[in-house]
C-alpha positions in Angstrom: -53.1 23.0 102.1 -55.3 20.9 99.9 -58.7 22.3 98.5 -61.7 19.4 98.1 -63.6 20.1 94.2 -66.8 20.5 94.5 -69.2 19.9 91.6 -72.1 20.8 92.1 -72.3 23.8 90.0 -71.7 21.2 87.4 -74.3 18.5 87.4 -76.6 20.6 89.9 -78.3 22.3 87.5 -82.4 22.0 88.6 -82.7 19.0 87.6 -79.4 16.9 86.6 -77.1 14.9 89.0 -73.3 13.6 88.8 -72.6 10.2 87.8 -69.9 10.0 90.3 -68.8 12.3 93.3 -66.0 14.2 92.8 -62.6 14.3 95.5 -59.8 15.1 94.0 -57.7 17.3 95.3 -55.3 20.0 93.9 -52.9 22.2 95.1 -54.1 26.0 96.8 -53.4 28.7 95.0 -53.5 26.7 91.4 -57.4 27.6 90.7 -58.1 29.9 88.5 -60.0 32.7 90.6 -63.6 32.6 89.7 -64.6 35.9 90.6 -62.5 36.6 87.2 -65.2 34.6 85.3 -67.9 35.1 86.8 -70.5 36.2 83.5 -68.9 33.2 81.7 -69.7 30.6 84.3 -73.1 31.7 85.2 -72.8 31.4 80.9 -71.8 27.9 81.0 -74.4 27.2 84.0 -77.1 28.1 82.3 -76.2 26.3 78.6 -75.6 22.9 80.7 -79.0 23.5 82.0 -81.3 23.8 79.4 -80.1 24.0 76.1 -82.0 22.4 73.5 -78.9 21.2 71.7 -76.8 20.0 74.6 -76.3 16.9 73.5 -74.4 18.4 71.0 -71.5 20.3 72.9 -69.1 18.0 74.2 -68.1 21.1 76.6 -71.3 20.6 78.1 -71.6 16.6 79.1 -71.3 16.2 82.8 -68.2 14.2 82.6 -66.2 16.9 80.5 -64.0 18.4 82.9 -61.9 16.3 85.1 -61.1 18.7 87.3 -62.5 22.5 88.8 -59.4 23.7 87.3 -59.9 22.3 84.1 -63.3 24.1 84.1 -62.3 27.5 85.2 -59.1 27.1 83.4 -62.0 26.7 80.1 -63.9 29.4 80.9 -60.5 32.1 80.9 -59.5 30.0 77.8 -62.2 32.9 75.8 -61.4 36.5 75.1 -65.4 37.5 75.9 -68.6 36.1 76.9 -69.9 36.3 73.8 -67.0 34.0 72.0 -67.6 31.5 74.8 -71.7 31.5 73.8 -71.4 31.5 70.2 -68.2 29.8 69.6 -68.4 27.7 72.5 -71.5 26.5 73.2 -73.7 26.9 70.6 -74.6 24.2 68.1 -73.6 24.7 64.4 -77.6 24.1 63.6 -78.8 27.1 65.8 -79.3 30.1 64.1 -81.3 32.1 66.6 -79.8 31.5 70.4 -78.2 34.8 71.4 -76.3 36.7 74.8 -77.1 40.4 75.5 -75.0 42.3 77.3 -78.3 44.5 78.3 -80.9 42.5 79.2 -82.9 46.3 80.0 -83.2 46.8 75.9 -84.0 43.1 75.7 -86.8 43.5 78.5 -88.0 46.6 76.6 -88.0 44.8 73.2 -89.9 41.9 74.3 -92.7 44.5 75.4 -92.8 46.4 71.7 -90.4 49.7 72.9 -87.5 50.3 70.9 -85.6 53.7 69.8 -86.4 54.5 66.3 -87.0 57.3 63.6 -90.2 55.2 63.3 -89.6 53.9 59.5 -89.8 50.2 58.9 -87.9 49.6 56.1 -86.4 46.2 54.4 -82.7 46.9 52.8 -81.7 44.8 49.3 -77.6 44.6 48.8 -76.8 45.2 44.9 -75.8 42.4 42.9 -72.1 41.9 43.0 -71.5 44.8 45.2 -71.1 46.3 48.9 -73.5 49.0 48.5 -77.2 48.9 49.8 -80.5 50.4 49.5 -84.1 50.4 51.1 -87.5 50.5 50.9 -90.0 51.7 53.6 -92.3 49.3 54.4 -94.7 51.4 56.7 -94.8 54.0 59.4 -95.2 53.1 63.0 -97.9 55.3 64.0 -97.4 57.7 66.7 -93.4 58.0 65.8 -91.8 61.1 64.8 -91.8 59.9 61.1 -95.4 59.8 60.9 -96.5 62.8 59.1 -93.0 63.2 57.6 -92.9 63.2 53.7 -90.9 59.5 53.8 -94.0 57.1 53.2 -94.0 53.1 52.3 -92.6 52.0 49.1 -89.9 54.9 49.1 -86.4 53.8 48.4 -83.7 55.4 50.0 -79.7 54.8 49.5 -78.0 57.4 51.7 -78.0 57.9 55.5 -76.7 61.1 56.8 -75.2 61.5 53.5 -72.9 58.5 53.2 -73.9 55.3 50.4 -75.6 52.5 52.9 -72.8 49.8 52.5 -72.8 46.2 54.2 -70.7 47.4 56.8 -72.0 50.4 57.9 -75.9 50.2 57.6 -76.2 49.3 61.2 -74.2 52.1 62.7 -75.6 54.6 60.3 -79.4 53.9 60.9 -78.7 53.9 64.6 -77.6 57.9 64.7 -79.9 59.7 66.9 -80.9 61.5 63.8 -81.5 60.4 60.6 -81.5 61.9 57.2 -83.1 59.5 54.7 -81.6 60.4 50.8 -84.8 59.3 48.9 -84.0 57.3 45.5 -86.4 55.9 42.5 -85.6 53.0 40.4 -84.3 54.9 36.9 -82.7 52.7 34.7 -82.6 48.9 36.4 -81.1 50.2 39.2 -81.9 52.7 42.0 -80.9 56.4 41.6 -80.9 59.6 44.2 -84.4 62.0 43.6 -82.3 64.6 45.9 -84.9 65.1 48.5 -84.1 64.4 51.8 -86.1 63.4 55.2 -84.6 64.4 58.5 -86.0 62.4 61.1 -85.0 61.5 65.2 -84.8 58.6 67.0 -87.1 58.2 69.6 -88.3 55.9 72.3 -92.0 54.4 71.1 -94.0 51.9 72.0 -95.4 49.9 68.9 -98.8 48.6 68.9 -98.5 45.3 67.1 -101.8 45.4 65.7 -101.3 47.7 62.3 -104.5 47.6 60.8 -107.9 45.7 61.3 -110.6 46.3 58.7 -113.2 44.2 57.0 -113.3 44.3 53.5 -116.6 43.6 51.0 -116.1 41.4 48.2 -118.5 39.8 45.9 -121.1 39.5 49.0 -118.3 38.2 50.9 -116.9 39.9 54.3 -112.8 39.2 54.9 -111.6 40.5 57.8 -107.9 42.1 57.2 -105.9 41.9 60.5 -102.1 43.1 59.8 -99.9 42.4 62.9 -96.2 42.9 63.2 -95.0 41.1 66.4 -96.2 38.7 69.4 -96.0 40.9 71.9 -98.1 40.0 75.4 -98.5 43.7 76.5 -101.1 43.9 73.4 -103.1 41.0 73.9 -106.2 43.1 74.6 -105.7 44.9 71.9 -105.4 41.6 70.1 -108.7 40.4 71.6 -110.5 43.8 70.4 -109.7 43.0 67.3 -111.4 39.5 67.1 -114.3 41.2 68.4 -114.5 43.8 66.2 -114.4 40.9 63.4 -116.9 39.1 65.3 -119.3 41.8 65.8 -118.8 42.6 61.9 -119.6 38.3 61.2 -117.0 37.9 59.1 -116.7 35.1 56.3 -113.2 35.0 55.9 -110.0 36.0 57.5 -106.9 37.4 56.1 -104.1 37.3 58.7 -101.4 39.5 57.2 -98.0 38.4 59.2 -95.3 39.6 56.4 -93.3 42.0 58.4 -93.7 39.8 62.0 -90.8 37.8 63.2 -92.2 36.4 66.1 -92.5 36.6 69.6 -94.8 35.4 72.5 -96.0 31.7 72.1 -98.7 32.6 74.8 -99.7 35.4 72.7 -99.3 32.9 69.3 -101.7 30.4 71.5 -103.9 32.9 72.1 -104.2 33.9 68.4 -104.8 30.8 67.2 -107.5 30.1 70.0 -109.6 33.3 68.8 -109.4 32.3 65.3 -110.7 28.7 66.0 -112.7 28.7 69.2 -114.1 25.5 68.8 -110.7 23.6 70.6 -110.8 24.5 73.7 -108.1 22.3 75.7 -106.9 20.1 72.2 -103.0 20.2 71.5 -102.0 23.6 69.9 -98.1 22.9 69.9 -96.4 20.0 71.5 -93.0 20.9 73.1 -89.7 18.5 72.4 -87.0 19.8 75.1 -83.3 18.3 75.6 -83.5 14.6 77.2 -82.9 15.9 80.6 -85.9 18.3 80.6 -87.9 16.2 78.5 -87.4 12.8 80.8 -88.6 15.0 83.7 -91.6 16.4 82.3 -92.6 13.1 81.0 -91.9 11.6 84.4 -93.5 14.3 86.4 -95.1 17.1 84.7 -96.0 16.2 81.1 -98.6 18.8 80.5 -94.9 20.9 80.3 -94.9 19.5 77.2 -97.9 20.8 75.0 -99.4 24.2 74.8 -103.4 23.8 74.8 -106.2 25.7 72.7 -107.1 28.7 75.4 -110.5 30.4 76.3 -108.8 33.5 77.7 -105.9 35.9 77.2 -103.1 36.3 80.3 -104.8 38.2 83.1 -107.9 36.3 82.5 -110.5 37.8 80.5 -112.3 35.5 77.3 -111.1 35.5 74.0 -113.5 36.7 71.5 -113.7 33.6 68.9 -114.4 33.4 65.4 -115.3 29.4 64.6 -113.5 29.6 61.4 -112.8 26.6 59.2 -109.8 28.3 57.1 -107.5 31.0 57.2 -105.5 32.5 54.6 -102.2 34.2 55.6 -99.9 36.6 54.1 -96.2 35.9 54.8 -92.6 36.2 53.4 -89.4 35.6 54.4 -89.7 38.0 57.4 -92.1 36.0 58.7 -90.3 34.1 61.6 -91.0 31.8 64.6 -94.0 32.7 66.5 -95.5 33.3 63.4 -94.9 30.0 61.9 -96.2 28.0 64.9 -99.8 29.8 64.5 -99.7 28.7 60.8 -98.4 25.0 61.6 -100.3 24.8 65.0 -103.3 25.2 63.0 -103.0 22.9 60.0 -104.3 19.5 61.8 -107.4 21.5 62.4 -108.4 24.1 60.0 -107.7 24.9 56.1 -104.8 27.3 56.4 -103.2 28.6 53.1 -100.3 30.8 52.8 -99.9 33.6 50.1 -96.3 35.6 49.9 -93.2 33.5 49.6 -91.2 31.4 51.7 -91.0 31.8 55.1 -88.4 31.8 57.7 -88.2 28.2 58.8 -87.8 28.6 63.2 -89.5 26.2 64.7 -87.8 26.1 68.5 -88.5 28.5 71.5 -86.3 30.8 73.6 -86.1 31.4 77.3 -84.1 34.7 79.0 -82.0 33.3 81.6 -80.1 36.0 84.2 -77.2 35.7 86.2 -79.5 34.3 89.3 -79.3 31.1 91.5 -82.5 30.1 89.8 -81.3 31.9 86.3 -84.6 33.8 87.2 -85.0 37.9 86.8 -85.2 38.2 90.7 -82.0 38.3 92.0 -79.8 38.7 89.3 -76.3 40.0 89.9 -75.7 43.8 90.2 -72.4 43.5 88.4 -73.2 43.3 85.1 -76.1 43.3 82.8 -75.6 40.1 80.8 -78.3 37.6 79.6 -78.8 34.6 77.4 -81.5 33.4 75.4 -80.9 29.6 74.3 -83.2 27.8 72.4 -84.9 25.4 75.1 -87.6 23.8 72.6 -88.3 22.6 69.3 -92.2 22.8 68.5 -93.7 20.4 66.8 -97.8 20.3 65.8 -100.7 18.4 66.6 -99.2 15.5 64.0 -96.1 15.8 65.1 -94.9 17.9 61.8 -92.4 21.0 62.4 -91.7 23.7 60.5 -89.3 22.7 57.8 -86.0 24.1 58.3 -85.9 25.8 55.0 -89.4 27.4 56.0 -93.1 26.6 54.9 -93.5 26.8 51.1 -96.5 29.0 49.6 -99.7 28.3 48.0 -99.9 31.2 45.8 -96.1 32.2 45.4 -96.1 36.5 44.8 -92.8 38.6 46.1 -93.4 42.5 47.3 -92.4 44.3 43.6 -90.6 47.3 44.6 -92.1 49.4 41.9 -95.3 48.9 43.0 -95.6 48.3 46.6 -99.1 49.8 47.1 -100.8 50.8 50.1 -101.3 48.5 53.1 -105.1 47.6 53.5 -105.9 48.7 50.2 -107.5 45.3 48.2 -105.6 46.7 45.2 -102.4 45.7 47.5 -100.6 43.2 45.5 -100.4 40.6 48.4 -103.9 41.5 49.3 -105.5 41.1 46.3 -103.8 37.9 45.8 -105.0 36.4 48.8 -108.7 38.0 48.2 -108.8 36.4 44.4 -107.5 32.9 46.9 -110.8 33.4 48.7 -113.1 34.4 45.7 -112.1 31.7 43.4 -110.1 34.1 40.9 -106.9 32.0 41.4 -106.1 28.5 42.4 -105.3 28.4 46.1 -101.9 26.2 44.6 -100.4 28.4 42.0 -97.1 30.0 41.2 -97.1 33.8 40.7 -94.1 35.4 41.3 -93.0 39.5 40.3 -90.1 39.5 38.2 -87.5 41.2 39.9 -86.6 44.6 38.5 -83.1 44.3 38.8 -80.7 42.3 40.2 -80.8 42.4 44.4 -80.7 40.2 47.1 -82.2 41.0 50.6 -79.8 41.5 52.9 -81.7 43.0 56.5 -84.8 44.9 57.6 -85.2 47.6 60.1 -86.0 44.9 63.0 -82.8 42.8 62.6 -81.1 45.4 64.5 -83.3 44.8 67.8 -82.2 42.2 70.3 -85.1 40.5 69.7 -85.3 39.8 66.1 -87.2 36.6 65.0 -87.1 34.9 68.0 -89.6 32.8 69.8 -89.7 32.7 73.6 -91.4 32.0 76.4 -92.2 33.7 79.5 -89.6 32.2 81.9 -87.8 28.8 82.9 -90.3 26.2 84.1 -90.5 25.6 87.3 -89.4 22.1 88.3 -90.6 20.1 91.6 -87.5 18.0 92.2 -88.8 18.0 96.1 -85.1 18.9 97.3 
């Protein structure tokens, strides 16, 4: 008995056809048996359908495989799903695509709810060594560590007891209860106080929007707004505070973003609609996808390919705007994705200077894909709880400039100082009052100001690396595309 290949699960992705039908023939029996690869070829499916960098993966041109059992035979060639994704199909240049085996967390992540003791905290490896330490950023309010004795700027170098080392940081901070062993620096290097902080994981919610103040300086008002993450589920919360700002007729605007690595480009259009106001409609982003998606859009649905200036929030109600000419923000190298496209989207139209260091340097946007005919959330397969999130675009400005690879590059260059940290919102704040003297006229917007380090350190991870979601950039779901069959 002869079997007929069919390809369609090939080339008939939404919007990609074969070259060339397919009729060869093989013998029954010879196949490999699908059902055995199932998470890998719904995998494979969705990387040949929208990857940004598919031009890239010979494994992924239409013409690859010469036969259905060449292709199944490819997908059993791989131990797990995840060596097929990352050592398979994705490009040597992407740093952020990723596969989840629980799209659940990833859901809950993309809406701010994580478990955690509720310390933020950046960890430094020791020159020349395994061993770790960290420093607490801030307290997520509401989380069991609030009220605790821990507080920002306290180091720590033991979890439960054991030295933080490179490879068991992740594992240890992920106990469901953790006993921070709070250090000091003593002698260029970091050395155990022996006080200790027991605190549980828990499930939160974090409200991305940390503080919000207007400060008075020199008969000036700034507005401070420090936010930690794009997430949509606090656009309104977003919104209230660019009224409050408004209401308060601020001058200036300090857009603290050191800690946030991204998230929601509908929530980073939004953003940069209330801080402008005036573009209603104008080119925020414009959206480069692979050729296939790109040809398409550019045949038939080229608005696909900008995000606009916005006068309301998802759900419909206005933005509150602020009409400003300039911005200053605080970043560092935590300061990912989302992030970067408010700062870069903004440049062809206002002033925008950046005080901090370096940032990340993600430019290209994400899209959850499920295990679904239409790789949609509705539907997906009951067997297993796999997902992928492949970078689908690269985003691009106004004038056509991206994010540099290597990041964008400061105006006023100051690093956090770990012996003196100071208190977030406070204008004595070392990053704060560096970007207030930007605005007053104490400092050249361009200068070079870096903290000598105390010691020698490198950073090495921060308390969000460890969620699913960690400086990514997405979108809300795979277009939809009228191919009219």
């Amino acid at each position: 008995m002869k079997r007929l290949l069919l390809f369609a699960f090939l080339c008939g992705s939404l919007m990609t056809s074969c070259s060339e039908d397919m009729d060869d023939v093989v013998d029954d029996g010879v196949l490999t048996d699908p059902e055995n690869v199932e998470i890998e070829d719904f995998i494979y499916r969705g990387m040949d359908e929208i990857y940004l960098y598919k031009s890239d993966i010979p494994e992924l041109a239409d013409d690859y495989f010469d036969t259905e059992q060449d292709y199944y035979a490819y997908l059993a060639d791989w131990d797990t799903p995840a060596n097929l994704f990352y050592q398979g199909l994705v490009a040597s240049q992407d740093r952020f695509s990723f596969i989840t085996d629980d799209y659940i967390a990833l859901e809950n992540s993309f809406s701010g709810i994580s478990q955690t003791t509720g310390v933020d905290y950046r960890l430094y490896r020791f020159s020349n060594s395994n061993d770790i330490f960290g420093i607490v950023r801030y307290i997520i309010p509401g989380s069991n560590a609030e009220g605790t004795a821990i507080k920002r700027g306290d180091l720590f170098t033991e979890i439960n007891g054991e030295t933080l080392t490179v490879s068991n940081y992740a594992s240890l901070l992920a106990s469901p209860s953790v006993t921070f062993s709070l250090a000091e620096i003593n002698d260029n290097t970091v050395a155990n106080t022996g006080e200790e902080v027991t605190i549980a994981n828990s499930e939160i919610t974090e409200n991305p929007v940390l503080i919000q103040d207007v400060l008075e300086v020199e008969g000036l008002k700034i507005g401070y707004l420090m936010y930690n993450s794009f997430v949509a589920d606090f656009d309104i919360q977003l919104n209230d505070a660019f009224a409050y700002f408004a209401a308060e007729n601020i001058d200036e605007l300090i857009l603290d973003l050191r800690y946030n690595g991204g998230g929601r480009v509908s929530s980073a259009t939004a953003m940069a609609s209330m801080i402008t106001g005036s573009y209603t409609g104008e080119i925020f982003a414009k959206k480069q996808w692979n050729e296939d998606y790109q040809n398409y859009f550019l045949a038939n649905e080229p608005d696909e390919l900008f995000n606009y200036f916005v006068d309301k929030i998802q759900g419909g109600t206005d933005i509150n705007k602020l009409n400003l000419s300039s911005l200053y923000v605080i970043g560092t190298s935590s300061t990912a994705s989302a992030s970067e496209l408010v700062i870069n989207g903004l440049k062809p139209y206002i002033d925008v200077y950046l005080i901090g260091n370096t940032t990340t340097g993600k430019s290209q946007a994400s899209v959850t894909l499920y295990d679904s005919p239409n790789f949609g959330r509705t539907n997906a397969n009951p067997d297993h709880k796999y997902a992928i999130q492949p970078l689908v675009y690269e985003s691009v400005n106004a004038n056509d400039i991206v994010v540099p690879y290597d990041g964008i590059e400061p105006d006023v260059e100051i690093e956090e100082s770990l012996s003196n940290y100071g208190v977030l919102g406070d204008p004595s704040e070392p990053m704060l009052a560096a970007a207030i003297n930007a605005i007053t006229g104490k400092t050249s917007k361009i200068q070079t100001r870096t903290i000598q380090k105390e010691f020698n350190y490198q950073e090495f991870a921060e308390s969000s690396s460890l969620k699913p979601n960690y400086k990514r950039m997405y979108i809300d779901e795979l277009p939809s595309l009228n191919l009219g069959n």
